[in-house]
N, C-alpha and C positions, 0 to 999 in steps of 0.2 A: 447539387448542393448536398453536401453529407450532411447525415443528421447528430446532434448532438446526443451523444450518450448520455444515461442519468447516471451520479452516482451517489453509492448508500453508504452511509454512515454507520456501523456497527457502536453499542456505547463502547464496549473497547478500544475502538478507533477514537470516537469522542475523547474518553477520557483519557488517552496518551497523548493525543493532542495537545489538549488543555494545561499539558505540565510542560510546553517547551514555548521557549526564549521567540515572544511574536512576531524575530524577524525570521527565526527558524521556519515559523509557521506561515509566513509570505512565503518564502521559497519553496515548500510544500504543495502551497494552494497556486502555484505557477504551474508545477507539473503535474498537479491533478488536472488543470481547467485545459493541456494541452491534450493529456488522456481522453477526456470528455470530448474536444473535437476530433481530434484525429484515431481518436478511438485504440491504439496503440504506440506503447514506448521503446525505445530503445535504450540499449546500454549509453553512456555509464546512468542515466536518468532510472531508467530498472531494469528490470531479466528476470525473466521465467526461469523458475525455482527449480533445480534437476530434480528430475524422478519425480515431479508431480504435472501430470497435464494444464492443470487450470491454478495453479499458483504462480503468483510475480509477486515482486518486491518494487517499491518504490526505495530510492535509495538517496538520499540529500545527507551530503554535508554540510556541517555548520560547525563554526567558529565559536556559538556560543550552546550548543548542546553536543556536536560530537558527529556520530557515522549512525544518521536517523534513518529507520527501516520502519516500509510500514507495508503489509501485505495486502493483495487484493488477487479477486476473482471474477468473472465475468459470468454475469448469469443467463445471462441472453443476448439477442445481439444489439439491446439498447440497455443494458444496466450493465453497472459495474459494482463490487460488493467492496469496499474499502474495509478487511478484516481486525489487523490489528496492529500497533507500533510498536517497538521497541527504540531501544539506543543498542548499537551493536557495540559491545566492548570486544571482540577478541574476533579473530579473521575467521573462524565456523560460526555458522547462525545456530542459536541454542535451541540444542532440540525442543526444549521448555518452549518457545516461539512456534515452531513447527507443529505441535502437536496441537498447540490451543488456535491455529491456524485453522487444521483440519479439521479440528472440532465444529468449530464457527460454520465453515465451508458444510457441512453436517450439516449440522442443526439449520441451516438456509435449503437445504438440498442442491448446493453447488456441485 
């Protein structure tokens, strides 16, 4: 039986969260709670971030918020770091995202 991964909430996470459409956020908390079991995602659900080793993006579309992105990192081999969310407007992720990604990932010692 594999064990269930924990995962952590950053208040940046919390609070982009908190500003989308609560079906958006059902379908979020589907591919989080499959992370948690299976401990890894695939494309199109997320993808590790080129050029960074320990960065992915959770990636949900939604009809009533848009192309939702939310970053995470793995701290060990039972936590996961859910970083930060965005709405992606344009086909490059804004560096503005990346940066305060890495920062986060930082500041946790990821």
């Amino acid at each position: 039986m594999r064990l269930k991964k924990a995962v952590i909430y950053t208040h940046w996470t919390e609070d982009f969260l908190d500003t989308l459409d609560k079906r958006t956020r059902k379908r979020f908390e589907v591919i989080v709670d499959r992370l948690m079991q299976e401990g890894l995602l695939t494309y199109p659900d997320a993808r590790k971030m080129q050029g960074h080793d320990n960065l992915f993006e959770i990636r949900v579309r939604s009809p009533w918020d848009g192309q939702v992105r939310v970053f995470y990192a793995y701290a060990d081999s039972n936590a996961i770091y859910m970083l930060n969310g965005f709405i992606k407007k344009t086909q490059e992720t804004p560096l503005k995202e990346l940066r305060l990604a890495r920062a986060i990932m930082k500041e946790f010692g990821l």
